[in-house]
N, C-alpha and C positions, 0 to 999 in steps of 0.2 A: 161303113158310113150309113147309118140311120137317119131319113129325113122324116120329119114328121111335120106335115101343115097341120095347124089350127088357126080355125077364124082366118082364111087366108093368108096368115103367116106362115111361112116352112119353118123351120129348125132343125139345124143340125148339132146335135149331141154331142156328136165329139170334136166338135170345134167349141161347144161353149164351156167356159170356167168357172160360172155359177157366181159371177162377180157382182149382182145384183146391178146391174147400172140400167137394164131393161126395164126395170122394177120399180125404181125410180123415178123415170122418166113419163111414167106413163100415167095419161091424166085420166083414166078410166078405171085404174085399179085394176086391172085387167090379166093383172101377170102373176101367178102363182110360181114360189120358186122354192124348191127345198136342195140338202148340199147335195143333191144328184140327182134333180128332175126340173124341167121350165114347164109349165102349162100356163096356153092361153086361151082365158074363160071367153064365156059367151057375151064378156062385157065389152071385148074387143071392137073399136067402131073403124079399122085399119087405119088409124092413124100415121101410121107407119115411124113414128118417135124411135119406140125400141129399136127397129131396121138401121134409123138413121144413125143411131148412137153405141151402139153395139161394138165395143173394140175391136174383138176377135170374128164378125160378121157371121157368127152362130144362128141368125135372124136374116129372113128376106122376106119381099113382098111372094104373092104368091107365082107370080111370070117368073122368078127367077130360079 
């Protein structure tokens, strides 16, 4: 289990499907996503949108 924060988001890798809905969601543009990587840029304002929306909860704030 690989977690990785950015911009006070974590993420976990092998929980996420690459289903874009983070990507969508989010009104900063913020979320880079190819079929087998999430990054999130420096445009991130922790809105926390992606966390909240997140099917598979691949995404948390950083406390979690």
């Amino acid at each position: 289990m690989e977690i990785k924060n950015m911009q006070g988001i974590s993420y976990r890798r092998d929980l996420c499907d690459f289903c874009g809905t983070c990507v969508a969601v989010c009104p900063h543009d913020a979320i880079e996503l190819s079929e087998n990587d999430l990054q999130i840029t420096e445009k991130c304002t922790q809105c926390m949108n992606c966390v909240y929306i997140c099917p598979v909860r691949a995404l948390g704030g950083s406390d979690e």
